[in-house]
N, C-alpha and C positions, 0 to 999 in steps of 0.2 A: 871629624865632628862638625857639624852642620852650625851654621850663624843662629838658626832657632835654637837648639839644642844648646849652645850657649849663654844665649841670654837666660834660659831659665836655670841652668845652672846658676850664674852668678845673680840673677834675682831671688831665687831659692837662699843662697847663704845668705843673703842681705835681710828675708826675711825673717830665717833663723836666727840671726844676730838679733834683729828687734824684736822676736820673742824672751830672749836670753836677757836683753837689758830689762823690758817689761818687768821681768820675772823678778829682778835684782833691785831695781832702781823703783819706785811706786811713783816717781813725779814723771817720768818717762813712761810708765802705766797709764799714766790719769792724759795725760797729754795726748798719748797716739792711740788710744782708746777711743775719745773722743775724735780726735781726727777720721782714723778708720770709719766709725758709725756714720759720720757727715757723708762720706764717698760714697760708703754701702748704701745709704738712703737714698744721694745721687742717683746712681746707677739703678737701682730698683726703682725709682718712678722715673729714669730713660726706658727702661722696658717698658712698662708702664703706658707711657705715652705712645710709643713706637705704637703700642698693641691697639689703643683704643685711640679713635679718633677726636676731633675736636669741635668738628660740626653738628654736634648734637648734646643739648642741654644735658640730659639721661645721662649721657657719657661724661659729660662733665662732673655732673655730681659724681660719678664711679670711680675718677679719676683722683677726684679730692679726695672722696671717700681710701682710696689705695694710698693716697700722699700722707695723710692723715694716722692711719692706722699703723701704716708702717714706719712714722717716726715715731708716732707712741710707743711702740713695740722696740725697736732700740731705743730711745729715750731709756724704759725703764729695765731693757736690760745689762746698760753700759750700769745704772743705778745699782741695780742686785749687783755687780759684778765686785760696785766700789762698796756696797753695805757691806758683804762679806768682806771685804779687805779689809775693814774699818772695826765693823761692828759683829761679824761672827767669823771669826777665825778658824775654829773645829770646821766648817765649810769648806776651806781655802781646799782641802786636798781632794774631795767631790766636784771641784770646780775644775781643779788640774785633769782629773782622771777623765771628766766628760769630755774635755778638748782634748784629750792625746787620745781618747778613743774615736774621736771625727777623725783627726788627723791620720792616724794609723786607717781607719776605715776609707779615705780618702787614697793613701799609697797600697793598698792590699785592691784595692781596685782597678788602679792604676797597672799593679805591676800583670796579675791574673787576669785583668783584662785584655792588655794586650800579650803576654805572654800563651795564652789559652786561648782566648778570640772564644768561637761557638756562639751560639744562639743569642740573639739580640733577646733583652730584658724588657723591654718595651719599647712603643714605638716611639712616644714622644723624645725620646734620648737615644737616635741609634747607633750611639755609639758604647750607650750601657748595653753591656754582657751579664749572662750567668753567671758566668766563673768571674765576671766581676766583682759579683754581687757577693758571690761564695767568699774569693779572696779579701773581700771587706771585714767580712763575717770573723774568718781566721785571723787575719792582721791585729784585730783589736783584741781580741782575746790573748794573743800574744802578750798583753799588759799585764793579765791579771798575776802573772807570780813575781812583777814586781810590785804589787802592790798590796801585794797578800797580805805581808806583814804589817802595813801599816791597815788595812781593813779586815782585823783581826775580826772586829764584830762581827763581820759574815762570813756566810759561809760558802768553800768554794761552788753550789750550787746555785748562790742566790749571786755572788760574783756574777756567774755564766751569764744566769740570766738579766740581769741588769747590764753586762758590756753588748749583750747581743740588741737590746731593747734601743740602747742608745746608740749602737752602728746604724741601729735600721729606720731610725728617728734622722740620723746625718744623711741616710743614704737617701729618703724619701726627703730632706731639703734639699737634696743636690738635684733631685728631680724636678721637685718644683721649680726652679731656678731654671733648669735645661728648658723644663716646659714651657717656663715664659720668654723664652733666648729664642728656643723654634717659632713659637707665636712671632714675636718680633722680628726675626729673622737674620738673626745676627748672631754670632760665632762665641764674641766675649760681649761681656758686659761693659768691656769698656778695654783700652790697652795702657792702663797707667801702670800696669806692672810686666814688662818684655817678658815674652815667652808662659804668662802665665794668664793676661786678660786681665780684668777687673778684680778689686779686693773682693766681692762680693761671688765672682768666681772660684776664689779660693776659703771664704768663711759662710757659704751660704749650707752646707752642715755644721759648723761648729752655730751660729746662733738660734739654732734649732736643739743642739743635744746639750747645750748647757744648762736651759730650765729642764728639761726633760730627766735629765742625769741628776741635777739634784734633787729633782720632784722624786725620782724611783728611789733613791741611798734615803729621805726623810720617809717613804712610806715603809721600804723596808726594812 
């Protein structure tokens, strides 16, 4: 087993553990929540800057303009995450199912991607595949008959299409993300997490499918 291959091993459980207390603990929620958003903010206007220069006015304001928008944008979605905790609870399990459907869309990619390789997915990511993209698609659906029971209200059709909606919502943030990594030219977002790159490398689908996930469950 390889020194790479290790580290993200043991940074992968380290991660899962601080999903697992999140989940349990809400003061360990509120705390690494916030932490996380501060990084991910980081590391999004380090691309950011990488991409656009500094010697020109225009790009200045473009720059703020990106620094700007995108702590607004976690600002208020670390907000939604703690209103639901707080103050709409029936939410809580909309909220759960949009994140294990990134996450499973993130490993279904992972594994069919390199397992199957073939035809590059686009260019700006060439390392996204079809059968990536495919194995994204199946990984996440995989959820739905654990959650059947408790989203009794729909139905297994509108299930479908709702975990496929919000795979493909994770999968086009993970692009973006790539997109702005190649601009910049650089691999991770950042190496605070061995074997895995940046927080922002590893939740830049989940901050994408969790308003999207709960927007599709309140419309449908």
């Amino acid at each position: 087993m390889s020194n790479e291959l290790k580290k993200r091993i043991i940074t992968s459980i380290l991660l899962i553990s601080l999903l697992a207390a999140m989940y349990f603990y809400t003061f360990i929620k509120i705390i690494a929540m916030i932490i996380i958003a501060m990084i991910v903010w980081i590391e999004f206007y380090a691309l950011i800057s990488k991409i656009l220069p500094r010697n020109k006015f225009k790009v200045k304001l473009l720059r703020f303009a990106f620094k700007a928008i995108s702590l607004l944008y976690l600002s208020l979605l670390v907000y939604f995450i703690f209103a639901i905790e707080s103050y709409y609870p029936n939410l809580k399990l909309y909220l759960l199912y949009s994140v294990l459907v990134a996450v499973l869309s993130d490993v279904g990619g992972l594994v069919f991607g390199k397992t199957f390789k073939g035809k590059k997915l686009i260019k700006i990511s060439p390392n996204k595949t079809v059968s990536g993209s495919i194995g994204s698609f199946i990984f996440s659906l995989f959820l739905i008959p654990f959650f059947q029971e408790e989203l009794i209200a729909y139905s297994l059709l509108i299930l479908i299409l709702i975990t496929i909606l919000i795979s493909l919502t994770s999968q086009l943030g993970d692009l973006f993300i790539s997109f702005l990594k190649r601009k910049a030219k650089v691999k991770d977002t950042s190496d605070i997490l061995p074997g895995h790159g940046g927080f922002l490398d590893r939740v830049d689908g989940i901050i994408f499918s969790i308003p999207i996930g709960i927007l599709l469950f309140a419309i449908f």
